[in-house]
CHARMM-style PDB file with segment names, atoms N, HN, CA, C and O in Angstrom:
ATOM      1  N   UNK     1      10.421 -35.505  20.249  1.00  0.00      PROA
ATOM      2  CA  UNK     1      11.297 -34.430  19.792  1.00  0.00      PROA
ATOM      3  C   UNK     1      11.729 -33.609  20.999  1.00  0.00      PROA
ATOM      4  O   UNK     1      10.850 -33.374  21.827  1.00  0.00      PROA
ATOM      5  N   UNK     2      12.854 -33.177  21.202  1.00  0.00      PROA
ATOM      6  HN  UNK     2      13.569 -33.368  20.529  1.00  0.00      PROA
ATOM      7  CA  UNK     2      13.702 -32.512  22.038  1.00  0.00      PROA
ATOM      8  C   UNK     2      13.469 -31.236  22.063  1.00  0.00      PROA
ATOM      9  O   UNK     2      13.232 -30.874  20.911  1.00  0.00      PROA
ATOM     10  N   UNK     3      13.419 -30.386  22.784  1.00  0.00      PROA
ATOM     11  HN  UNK     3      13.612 -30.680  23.720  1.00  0.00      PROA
ATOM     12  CA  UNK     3      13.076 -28.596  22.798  1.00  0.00      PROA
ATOM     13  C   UNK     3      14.325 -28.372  23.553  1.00  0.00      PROA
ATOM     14  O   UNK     3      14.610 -27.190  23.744  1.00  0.00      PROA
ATOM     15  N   UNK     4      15.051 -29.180  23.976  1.00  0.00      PROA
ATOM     16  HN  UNK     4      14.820 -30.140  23.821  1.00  0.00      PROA
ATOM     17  CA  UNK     4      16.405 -28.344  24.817  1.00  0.00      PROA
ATOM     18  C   UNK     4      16.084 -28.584  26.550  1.00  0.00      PROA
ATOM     19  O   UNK     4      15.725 -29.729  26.825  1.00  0.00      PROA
ATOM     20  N   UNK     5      16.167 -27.796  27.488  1.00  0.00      PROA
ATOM     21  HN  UNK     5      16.459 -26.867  27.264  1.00  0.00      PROA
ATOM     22  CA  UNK     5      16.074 -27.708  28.826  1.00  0.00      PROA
ATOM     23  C   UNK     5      15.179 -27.169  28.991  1.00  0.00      PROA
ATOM     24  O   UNK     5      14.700 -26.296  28.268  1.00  0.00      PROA
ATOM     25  N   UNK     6      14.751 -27.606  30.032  1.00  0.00      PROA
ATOM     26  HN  UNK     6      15.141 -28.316  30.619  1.00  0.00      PROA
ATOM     27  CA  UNK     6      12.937 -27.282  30.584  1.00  0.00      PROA
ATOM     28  C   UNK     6      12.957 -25.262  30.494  1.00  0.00      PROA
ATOM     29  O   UNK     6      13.946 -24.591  30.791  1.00  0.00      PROA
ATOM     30  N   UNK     7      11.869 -24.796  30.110  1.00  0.00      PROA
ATOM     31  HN  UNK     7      11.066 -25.341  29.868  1.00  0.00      PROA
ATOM     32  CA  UNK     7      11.683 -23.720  29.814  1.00  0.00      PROA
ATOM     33  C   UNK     7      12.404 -23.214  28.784  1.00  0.00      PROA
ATOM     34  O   UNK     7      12.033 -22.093  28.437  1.00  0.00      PROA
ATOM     35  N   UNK     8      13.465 -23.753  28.084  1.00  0.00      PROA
ATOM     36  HN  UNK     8      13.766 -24.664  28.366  1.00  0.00      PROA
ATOM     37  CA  UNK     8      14.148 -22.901  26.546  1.00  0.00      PROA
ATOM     38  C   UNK     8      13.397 -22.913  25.693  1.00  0.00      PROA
ATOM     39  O   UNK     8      12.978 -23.972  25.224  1.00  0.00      PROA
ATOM     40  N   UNK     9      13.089 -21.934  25.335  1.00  0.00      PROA
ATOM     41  HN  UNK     9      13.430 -21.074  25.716  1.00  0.00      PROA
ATOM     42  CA  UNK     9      12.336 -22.030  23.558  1.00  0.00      PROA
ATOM     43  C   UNK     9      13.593 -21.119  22.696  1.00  0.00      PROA
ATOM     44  O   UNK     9      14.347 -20.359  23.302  1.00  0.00      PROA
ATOM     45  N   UNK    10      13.673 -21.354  21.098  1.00  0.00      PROA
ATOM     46  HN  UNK    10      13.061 -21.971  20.605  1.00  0.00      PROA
ATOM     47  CA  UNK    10      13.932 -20.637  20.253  1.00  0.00      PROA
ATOM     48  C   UNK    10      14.228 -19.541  20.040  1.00  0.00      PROA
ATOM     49  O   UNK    10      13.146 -18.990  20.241  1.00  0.00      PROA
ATOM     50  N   UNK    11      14.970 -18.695  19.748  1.00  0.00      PROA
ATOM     51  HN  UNK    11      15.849 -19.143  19.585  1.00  0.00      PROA
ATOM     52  CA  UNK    11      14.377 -17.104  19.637  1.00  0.00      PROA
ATOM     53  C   UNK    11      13.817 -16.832  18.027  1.00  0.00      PROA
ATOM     54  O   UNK    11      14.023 -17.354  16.932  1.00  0.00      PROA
ATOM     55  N   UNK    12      13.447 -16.327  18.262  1.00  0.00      PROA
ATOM     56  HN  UNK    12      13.280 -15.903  19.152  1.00  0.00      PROA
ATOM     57  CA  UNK    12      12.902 -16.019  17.053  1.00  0.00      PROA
ATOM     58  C   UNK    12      13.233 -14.634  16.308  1.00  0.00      PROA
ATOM     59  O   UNK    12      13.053 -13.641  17.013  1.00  0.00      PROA
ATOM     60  N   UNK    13      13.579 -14.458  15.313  1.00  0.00      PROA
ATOM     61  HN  UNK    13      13.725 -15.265  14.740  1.00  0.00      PROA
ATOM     62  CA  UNK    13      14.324 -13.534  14.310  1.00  0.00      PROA
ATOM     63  C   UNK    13      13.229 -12.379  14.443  1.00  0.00      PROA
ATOM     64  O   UNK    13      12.089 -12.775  14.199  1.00  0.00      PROA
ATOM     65  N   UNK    14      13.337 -11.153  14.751  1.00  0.00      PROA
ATOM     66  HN  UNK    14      14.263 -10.832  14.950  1.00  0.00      PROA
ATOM     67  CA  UNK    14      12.439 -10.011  14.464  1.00  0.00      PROA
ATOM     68  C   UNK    14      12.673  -9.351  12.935  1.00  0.00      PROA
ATOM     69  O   UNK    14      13.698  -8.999  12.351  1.00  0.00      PROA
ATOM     70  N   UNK    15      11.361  -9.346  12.582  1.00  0.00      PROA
ATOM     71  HN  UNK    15      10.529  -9.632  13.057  1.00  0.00      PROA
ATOM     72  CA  UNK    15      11.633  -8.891  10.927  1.00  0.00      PROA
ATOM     73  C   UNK    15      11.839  -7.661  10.621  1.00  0.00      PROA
ATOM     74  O   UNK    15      11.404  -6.699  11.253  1.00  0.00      PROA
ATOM     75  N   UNK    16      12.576  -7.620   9.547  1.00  0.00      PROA
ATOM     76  HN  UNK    16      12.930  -8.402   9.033  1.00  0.00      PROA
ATOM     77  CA  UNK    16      13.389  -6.445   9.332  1.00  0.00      PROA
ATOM     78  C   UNK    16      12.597  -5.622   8.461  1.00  0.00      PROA
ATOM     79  O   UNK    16      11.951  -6.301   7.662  1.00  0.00      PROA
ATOM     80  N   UNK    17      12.389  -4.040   8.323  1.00  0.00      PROA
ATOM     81  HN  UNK    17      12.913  -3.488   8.972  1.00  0.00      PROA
ATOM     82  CA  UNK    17      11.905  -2.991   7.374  1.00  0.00      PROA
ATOM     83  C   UNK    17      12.871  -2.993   6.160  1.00  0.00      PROA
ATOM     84  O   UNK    17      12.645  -2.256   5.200  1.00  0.00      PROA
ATOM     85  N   UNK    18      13.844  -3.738   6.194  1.00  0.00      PROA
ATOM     86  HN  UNK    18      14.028  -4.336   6.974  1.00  0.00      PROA
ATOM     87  CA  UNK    18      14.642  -3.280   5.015  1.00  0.00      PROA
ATOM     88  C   UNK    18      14.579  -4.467   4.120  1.00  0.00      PROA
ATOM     89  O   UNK    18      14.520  -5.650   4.456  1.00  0.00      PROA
ATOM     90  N   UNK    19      14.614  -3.689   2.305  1.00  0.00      PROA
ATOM     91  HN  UNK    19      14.663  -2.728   2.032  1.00  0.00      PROA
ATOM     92  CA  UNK    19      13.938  -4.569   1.728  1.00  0.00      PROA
ATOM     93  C   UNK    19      15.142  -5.005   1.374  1.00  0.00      PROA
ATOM     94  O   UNK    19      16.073  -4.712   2.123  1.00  0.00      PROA
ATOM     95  N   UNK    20      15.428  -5.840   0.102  1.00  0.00      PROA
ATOM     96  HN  UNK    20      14.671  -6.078  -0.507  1.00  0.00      PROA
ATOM     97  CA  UNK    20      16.102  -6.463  -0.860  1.00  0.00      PROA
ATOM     98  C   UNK    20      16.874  -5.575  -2.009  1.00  0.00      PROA
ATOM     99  O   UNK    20      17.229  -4.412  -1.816  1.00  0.00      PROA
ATOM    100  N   UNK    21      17.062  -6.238  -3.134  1.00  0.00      PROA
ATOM    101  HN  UNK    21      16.774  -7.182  -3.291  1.00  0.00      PROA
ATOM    102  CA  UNK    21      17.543  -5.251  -4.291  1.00  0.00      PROA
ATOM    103  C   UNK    21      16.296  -4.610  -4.453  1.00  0.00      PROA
ATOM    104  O   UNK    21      15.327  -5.194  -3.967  1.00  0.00      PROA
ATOM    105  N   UNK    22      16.102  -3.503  -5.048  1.00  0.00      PROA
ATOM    106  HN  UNK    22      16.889  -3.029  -5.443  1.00  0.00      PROA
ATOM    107  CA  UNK    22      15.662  -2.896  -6.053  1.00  0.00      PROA
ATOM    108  C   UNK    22      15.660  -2.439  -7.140  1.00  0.00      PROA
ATOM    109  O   UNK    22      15.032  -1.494  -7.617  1.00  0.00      PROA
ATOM    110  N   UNK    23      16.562  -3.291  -7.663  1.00  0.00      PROA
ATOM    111  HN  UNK    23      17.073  -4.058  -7.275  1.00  0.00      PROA
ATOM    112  CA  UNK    23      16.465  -3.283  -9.094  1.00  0.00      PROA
ATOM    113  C   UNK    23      15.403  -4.818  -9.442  1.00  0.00      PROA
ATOM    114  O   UNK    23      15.098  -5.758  -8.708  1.00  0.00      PROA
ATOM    115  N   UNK    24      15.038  -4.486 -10.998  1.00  0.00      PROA
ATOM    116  HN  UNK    24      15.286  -3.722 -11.594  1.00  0.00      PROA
ATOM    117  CA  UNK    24      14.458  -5.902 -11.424  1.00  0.00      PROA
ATOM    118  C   UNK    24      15.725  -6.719 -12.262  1.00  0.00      PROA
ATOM    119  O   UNK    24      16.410  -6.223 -13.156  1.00  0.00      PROA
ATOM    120  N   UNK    25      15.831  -8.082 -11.726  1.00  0.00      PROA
ATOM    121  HN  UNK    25      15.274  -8.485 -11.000  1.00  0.00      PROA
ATOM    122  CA  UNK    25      16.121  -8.759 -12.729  1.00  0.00      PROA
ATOM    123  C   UNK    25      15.993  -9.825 -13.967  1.00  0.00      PROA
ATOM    124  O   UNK    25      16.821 -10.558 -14.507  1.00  0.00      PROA
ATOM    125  N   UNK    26      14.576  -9.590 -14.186  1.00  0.00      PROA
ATOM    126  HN  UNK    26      13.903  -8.994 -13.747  1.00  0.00      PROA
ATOM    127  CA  UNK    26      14.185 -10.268 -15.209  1.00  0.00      PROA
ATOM    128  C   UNK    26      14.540 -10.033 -16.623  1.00  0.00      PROA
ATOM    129  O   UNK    26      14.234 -10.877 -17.465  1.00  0.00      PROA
ATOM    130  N   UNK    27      15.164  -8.948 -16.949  1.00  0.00      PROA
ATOM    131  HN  UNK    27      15.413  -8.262 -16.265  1.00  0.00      PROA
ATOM    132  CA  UNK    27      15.384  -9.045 -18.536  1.00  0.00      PROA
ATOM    133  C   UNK    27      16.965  -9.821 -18.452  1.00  0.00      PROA
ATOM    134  O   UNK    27      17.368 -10.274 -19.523  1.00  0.00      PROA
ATOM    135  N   UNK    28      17.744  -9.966 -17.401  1.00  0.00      PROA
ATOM    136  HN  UNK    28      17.417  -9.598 -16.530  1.00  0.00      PROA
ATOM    137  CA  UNK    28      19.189 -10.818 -17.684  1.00  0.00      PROA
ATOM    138  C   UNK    28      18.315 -12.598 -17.112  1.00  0.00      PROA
ATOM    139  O   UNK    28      19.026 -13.515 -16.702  1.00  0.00      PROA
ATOM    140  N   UNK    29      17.415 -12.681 -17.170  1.00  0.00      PROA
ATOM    141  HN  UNK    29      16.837 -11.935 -17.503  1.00  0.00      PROA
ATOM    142  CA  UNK    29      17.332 -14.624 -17.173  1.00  0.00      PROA
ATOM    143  C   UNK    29      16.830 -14.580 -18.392  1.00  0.00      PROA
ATOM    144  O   UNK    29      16.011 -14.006 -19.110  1.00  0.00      PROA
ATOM    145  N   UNK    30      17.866 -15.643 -18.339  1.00  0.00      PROA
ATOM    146  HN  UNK    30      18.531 -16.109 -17.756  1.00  0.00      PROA
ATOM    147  CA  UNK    30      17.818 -16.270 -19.813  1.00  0.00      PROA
ATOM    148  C   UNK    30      16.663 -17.371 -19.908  1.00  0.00      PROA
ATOM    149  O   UNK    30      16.328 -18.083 -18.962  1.00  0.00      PROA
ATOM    150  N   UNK    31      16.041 -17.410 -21.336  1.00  0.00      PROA
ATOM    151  HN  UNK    31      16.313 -16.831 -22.105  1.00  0.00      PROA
ATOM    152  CA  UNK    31      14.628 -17.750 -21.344  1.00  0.00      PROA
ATOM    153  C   UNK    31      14.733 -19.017 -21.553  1.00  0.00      PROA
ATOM    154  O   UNK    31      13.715 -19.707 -21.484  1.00  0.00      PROA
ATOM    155  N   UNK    32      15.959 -19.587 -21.845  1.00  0.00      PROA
ATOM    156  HN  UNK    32      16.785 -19.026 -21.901  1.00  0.00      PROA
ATOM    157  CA  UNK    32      16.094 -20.858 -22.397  1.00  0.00      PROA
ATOM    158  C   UNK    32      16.705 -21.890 -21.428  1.00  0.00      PROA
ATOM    159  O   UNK    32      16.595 -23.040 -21.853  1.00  0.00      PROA
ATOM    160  N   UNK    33      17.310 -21.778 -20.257  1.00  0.00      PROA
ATOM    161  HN  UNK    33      17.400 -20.844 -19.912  1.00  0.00      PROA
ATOM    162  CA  UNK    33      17.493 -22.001 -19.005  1.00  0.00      PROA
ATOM    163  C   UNK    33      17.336 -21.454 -17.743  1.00  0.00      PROA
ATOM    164  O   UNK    33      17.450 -22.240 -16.802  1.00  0.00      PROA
ATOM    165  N   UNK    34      17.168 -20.619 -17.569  1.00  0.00      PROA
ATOM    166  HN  UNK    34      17.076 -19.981 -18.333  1.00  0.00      PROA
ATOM    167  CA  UNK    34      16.262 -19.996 -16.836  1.00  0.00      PROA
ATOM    168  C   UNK    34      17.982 -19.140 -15.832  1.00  0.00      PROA
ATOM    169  O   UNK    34      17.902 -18.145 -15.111  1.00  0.00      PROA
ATOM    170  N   UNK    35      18.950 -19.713 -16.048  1.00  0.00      PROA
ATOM    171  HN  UNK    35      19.015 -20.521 -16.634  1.00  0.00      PROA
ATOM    172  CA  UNK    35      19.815 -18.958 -15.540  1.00  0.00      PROA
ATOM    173  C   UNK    35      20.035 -17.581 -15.552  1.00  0.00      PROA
ATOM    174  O   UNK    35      19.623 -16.953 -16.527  1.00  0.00      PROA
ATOM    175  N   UNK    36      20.752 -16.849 -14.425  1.00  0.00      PROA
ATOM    176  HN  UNK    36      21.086 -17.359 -13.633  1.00  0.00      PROA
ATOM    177  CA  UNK    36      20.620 -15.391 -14.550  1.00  0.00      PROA
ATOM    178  C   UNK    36      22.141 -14.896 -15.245  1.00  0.00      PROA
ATOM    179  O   UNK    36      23.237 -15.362 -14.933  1.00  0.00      PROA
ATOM    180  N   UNK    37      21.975 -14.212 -15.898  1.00  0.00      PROA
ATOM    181  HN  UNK    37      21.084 -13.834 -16.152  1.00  0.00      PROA
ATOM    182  CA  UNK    37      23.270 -13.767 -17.051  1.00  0.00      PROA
ATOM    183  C   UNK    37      24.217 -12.872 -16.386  1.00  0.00      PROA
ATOM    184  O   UNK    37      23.627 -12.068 -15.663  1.00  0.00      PROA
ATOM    185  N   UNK    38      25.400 -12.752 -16.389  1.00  0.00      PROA
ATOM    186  HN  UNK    38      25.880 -13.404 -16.976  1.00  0.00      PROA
ATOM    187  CA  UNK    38      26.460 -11.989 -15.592  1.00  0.00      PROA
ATOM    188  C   UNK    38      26.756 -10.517 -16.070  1.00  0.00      PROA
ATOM    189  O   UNK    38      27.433  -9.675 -15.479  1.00  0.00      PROA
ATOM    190  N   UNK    39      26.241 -10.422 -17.009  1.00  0.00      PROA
ATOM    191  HN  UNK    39      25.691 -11.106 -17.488  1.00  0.00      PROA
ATOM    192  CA  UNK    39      26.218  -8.950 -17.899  1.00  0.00      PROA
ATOM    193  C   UNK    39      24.642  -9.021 -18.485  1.00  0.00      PROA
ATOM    194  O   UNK    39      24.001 -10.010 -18.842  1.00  0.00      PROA
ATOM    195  N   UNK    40      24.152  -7.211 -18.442  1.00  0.00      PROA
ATOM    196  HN  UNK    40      24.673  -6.407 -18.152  1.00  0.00      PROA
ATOM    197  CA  UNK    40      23.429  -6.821 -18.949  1.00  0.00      PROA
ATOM    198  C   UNK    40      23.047  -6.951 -20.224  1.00  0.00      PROA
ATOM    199  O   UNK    40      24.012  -6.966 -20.988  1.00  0.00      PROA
ATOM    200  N   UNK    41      21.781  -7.071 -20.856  1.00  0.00      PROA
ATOM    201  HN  UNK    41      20.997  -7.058 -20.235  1.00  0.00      PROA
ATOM    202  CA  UNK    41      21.128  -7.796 -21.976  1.00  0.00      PROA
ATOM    203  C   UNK    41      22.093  -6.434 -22.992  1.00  0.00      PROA
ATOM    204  O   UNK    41      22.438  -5.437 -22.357  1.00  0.00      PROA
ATOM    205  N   UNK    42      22.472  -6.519 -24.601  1.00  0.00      PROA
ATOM    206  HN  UNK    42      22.192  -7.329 -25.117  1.00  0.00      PROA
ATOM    207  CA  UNK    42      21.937  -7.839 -25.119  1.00  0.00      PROA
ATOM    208  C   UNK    42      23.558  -8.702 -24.776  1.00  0.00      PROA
ATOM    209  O   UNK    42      24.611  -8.100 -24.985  1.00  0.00      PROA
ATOM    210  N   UNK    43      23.551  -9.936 -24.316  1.00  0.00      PROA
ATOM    211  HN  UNK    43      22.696 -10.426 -24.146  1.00  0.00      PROA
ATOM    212  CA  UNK    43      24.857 -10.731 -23.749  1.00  0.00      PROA
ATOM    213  C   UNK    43      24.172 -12.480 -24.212  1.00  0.00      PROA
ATOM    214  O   UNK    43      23.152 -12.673 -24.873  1.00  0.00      PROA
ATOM    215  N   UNK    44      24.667 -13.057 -23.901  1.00  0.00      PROA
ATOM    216  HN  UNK    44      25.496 -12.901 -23.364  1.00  0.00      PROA
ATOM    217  CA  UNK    44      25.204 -14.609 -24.255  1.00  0.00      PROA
ATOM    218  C   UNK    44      25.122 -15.196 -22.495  1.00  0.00      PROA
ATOM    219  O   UNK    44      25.838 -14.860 -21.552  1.00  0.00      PROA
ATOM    220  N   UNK    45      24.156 -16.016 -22.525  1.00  0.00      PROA
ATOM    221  HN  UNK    45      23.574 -16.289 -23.291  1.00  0.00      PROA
ATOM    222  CA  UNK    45      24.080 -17.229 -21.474  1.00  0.00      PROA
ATOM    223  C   UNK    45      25.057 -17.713 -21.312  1.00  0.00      PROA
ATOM    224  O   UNK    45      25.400 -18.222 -22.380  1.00  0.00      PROA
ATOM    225  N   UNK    46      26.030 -17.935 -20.287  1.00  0.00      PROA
ATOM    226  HN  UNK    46      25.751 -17.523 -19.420  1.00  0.00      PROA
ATOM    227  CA  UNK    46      27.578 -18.384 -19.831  1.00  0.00      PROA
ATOM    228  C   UNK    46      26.789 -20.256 -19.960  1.00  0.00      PROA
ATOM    229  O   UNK    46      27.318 -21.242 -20.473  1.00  0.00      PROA
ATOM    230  N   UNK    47      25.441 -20.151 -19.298  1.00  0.00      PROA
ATOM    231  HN  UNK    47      25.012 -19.350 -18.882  1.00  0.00      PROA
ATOM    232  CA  UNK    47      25.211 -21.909 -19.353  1.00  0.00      PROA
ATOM    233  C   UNK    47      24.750 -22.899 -20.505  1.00  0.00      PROA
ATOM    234  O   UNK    47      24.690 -24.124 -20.598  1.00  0.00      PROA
ATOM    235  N   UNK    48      24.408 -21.673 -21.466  1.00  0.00      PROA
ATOM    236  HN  UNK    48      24.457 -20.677 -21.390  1.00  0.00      PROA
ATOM    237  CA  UNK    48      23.726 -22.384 -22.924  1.00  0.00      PROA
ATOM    238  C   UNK    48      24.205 -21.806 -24.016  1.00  0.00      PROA
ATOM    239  O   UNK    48      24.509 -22.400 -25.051  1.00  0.00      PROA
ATOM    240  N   UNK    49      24.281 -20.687 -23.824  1.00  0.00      PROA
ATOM    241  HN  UNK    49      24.035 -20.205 -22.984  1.00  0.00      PROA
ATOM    242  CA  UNK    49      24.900 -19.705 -24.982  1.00  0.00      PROA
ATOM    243  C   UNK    49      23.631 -19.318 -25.700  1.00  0.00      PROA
ATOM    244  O   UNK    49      23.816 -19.151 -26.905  1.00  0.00      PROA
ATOM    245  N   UNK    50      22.397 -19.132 -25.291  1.00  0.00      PROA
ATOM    246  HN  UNK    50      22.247 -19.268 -24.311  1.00  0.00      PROA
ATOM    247  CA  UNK    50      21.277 -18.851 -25.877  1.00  0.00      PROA
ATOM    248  C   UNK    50      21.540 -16.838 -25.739  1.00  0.00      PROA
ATOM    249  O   UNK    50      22.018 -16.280 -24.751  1.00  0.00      PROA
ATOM    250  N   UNK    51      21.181 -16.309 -26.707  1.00  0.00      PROA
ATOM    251  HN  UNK    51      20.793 -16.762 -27.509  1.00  0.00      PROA
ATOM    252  CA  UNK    51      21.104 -15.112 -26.907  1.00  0.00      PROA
ATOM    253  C   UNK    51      20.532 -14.484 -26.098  1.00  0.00      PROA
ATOM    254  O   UNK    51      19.402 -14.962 -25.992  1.00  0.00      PROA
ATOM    255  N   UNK    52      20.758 -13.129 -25.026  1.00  0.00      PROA
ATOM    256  HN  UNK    52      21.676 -12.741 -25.113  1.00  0.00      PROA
ATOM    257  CA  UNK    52      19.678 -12.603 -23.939  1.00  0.00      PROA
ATOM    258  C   UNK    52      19.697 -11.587 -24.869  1.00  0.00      PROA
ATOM    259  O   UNK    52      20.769 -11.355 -25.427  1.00  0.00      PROA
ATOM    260  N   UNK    53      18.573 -10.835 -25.189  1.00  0.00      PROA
ATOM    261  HN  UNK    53      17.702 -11.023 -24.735  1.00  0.00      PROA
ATOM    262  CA  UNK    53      18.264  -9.726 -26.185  1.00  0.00      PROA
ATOM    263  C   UNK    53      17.685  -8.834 -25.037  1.00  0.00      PROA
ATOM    264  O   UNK    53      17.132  -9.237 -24.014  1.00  0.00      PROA
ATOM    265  N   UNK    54      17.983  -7.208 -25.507  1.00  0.00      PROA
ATOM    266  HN  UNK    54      18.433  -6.880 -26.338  1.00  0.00      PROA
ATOM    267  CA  UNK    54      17.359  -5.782 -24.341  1.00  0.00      PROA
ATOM    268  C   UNK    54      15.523  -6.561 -24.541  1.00  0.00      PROA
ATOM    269  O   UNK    54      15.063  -7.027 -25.583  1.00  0.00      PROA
ATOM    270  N   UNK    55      14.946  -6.485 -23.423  1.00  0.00      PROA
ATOM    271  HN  UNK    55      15.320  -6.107 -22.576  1.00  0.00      PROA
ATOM    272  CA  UNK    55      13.354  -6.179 -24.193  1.00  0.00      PROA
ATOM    273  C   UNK    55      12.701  -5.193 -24.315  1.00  0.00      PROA
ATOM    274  OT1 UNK    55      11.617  -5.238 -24.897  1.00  0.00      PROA
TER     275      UNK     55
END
């Protein structure tokens, strides 16, 4: 395996303090495909049409 030219290594990504969303999105996946729903519960699965109900 190849590393490039004598002495190159990689750089490597420094990790970041900043998080992600903060919201949750588990009440829009739908339970019956597991897809995530484009509107807030209660809405209709665009991939199954299975009912997403508030919980």
């Amino acid at each position: 395996m190849s590393t490039g030219p004598a002495g190159w290594r990689p750089s490597v990504a420094e990790p970041h303090d900043t998080g992600g969303e903060s919201v949750c999105w588990l009440p829009q996946v739908c339970e019956d495909c597991g897809r995530l729903a484009d509107d807030e519960p209660p809405t209709v699965c665009a991939a199954c049409g299975a009912s997403i109900d508030v919980p």
